[in-house]
C-alpha positions as CSV (number, residue, x, y, z in Angstrom):
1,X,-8.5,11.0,1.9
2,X,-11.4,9.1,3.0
3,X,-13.8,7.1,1.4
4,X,-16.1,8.7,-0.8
5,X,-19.4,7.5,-2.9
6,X,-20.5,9.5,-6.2
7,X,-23.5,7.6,-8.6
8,X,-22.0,7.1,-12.0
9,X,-25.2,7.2,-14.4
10,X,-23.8,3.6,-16.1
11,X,-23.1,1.7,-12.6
12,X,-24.8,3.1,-9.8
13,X,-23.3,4.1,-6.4
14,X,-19.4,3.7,-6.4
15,X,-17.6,4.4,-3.4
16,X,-13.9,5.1,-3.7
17,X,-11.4,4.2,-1.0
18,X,-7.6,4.7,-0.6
19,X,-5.6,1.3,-0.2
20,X,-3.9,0.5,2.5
21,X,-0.5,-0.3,2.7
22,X,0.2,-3.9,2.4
23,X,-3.4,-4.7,1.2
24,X,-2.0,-7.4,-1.0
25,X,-6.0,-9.1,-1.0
26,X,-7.2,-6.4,-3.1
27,X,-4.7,-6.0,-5.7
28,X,-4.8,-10.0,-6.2
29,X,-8.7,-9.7,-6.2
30,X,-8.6,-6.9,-8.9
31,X,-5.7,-8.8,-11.6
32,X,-8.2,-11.7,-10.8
33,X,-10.8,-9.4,-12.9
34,X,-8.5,-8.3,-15.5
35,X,-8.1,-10.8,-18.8
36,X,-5.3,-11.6,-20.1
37,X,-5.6,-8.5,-23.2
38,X,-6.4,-6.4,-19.5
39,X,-3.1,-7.5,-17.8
40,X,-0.8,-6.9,-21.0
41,X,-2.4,-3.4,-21.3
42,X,-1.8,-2.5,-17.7
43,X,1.8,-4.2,-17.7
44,X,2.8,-3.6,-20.9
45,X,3.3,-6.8,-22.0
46,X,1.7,-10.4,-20.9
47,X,1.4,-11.0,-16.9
48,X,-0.4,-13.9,-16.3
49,X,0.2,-14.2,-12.2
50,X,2.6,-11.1,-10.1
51,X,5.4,-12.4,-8.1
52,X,5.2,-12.2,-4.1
53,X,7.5,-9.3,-4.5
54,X,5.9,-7.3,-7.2
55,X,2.3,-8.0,-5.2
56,X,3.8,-6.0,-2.3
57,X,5.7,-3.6,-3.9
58,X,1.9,-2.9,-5.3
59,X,0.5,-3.0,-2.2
60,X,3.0,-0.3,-0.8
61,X,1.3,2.3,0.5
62,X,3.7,5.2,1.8
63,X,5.2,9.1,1.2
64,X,5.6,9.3,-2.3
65,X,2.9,6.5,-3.4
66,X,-0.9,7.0,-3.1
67,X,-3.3,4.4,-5.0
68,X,-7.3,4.3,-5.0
69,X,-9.2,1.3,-5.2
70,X,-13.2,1.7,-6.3
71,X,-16.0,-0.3,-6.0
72,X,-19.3,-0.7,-7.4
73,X,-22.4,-1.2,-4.8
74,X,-23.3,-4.7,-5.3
75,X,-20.2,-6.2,-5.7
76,X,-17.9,-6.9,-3.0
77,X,-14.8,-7.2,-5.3
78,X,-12.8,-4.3,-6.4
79,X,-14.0,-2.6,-9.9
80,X,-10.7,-0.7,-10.3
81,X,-7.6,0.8,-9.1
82,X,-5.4,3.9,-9.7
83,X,-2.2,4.6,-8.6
84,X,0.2,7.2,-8.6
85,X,3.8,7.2,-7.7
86,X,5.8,10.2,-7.2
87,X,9.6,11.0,-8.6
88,X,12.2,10.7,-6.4
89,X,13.9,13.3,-8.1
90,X,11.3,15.6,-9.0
91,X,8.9,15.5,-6.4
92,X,6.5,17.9,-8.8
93,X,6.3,14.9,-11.4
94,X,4.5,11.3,-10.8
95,X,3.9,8.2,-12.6
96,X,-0.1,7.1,-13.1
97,X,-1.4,3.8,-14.0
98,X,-4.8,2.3,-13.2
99,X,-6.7,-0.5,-14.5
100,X,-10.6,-1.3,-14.5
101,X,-11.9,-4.7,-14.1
102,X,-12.8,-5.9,-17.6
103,X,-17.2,-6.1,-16.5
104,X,-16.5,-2.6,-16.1
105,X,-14.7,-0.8,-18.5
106,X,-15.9,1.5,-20.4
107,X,-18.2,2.9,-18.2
108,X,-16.4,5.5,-17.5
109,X,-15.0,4.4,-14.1
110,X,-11.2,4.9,-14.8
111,X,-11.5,7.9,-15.7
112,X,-13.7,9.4,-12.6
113,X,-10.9,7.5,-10.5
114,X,-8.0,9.1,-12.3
115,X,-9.6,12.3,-11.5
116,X,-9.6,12.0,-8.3
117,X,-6.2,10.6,-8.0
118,X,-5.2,13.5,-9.8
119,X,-6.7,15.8,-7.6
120,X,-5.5,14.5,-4.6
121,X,-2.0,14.6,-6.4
122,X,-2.5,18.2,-7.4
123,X,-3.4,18.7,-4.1
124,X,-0.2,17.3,-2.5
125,X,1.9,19.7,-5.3
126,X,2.2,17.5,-8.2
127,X,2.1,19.4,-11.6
128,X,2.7,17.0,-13.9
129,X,1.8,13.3,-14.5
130,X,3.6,10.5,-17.0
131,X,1.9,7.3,-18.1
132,X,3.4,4.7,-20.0
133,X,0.9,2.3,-21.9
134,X,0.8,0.4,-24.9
135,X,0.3,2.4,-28.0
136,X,-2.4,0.2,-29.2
137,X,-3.9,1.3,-25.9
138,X,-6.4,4.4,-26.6
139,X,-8.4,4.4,-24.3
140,X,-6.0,5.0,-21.4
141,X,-4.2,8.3,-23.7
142,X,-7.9,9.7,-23.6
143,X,-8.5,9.2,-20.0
144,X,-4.9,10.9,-19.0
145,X,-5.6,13.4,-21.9
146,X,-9.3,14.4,-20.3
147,X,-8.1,15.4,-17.0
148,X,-4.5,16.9,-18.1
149,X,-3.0,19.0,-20.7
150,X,-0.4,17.2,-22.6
151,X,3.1,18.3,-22.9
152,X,4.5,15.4,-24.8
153,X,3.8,12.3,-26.2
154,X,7.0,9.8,-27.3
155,X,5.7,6.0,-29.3
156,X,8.9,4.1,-28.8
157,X,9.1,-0.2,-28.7
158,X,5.6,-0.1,-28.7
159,X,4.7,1.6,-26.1
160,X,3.4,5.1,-25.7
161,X,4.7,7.6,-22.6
162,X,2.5,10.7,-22.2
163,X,3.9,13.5,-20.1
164,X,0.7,15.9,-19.2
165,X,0.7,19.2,-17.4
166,X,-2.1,18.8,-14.4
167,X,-3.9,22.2,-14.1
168,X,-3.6,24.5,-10.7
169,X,-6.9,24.0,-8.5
């Protein structure tokens, strides 16, 4: 995929990018955005800095792992990513997470960016998507839920893991 601009009617021109492996700068600039309520949501639990290691095993960009970053025109740091790991063992199946810089959320930029993930995904053969979040966290069930069919839904510890069905092109 190649970058790609679409107007969202809240921000204005956002132009959507894959990240390239390694690009460590951009994953530090977006947890840089993210308070710390953001950072527990998207880690399930309190984060307050990555670890060298976990900051490139974010960054890793390779067969099997595909992440979009977006930003908004204006603003030279990134608004949000999504990313999307496949199973090793079920190539069909693959893990999403994304998070939206806090000036941004709600504005319906996560869930145009999941989209797309999801369609590139679809593209590639995946048919269905997980996403592990904390229950508290509804806003992130409703984006997955707009853009797949659930299959299953499990609250356990806390946390909530949505299995969802993504539907043929």
């Amino acid at each position: 995929m190649y970058a790609r601009a679409f107007r969202n009617r809240k921000l204005g021109v956002v132009t959507v990018r894959p990240l390239a492996n390694g690009d460590t700068e951009t994953i530090s600039a977006l947890l840089e955005r993210l308070g710390p309520e953001s950072r527990a949501r998207r880690f399930n639990g309190a984060k307050p800095r990555l670890s060298k290691s976990e900051l490139a095993r974010l960054a890793s960009v390779r067969r099997g792992r595909h992440a979009l970053v977006a930003y908004v025109e204006g603003d030279r740091a990134p608004a949000a990513l999504a990313e999307l790991v496949r199973d090793e063992e079920e190539w069909t199946h693959a893990e999403i997470a994304f998070a939206v810089a806090d000036a941004y959320q709600g504005r319906c930029l996560g869930s145009t960016l999941v989209r797309m993930l999801v369609a590139d995904a679809r593209a590639a053969g995946v048919t269905h998507v997980t996403a592990t979040v904390q229950s508290s966290n509804r806003a992130a069930l409703a984006v997955i839920r707009k853009i797949a069919s659930a299959v299953e839904l499990r609250h356990e510890r806390g946390e909530a893991t949505l299995v969802a069905a993504v539907a043929p092109a």
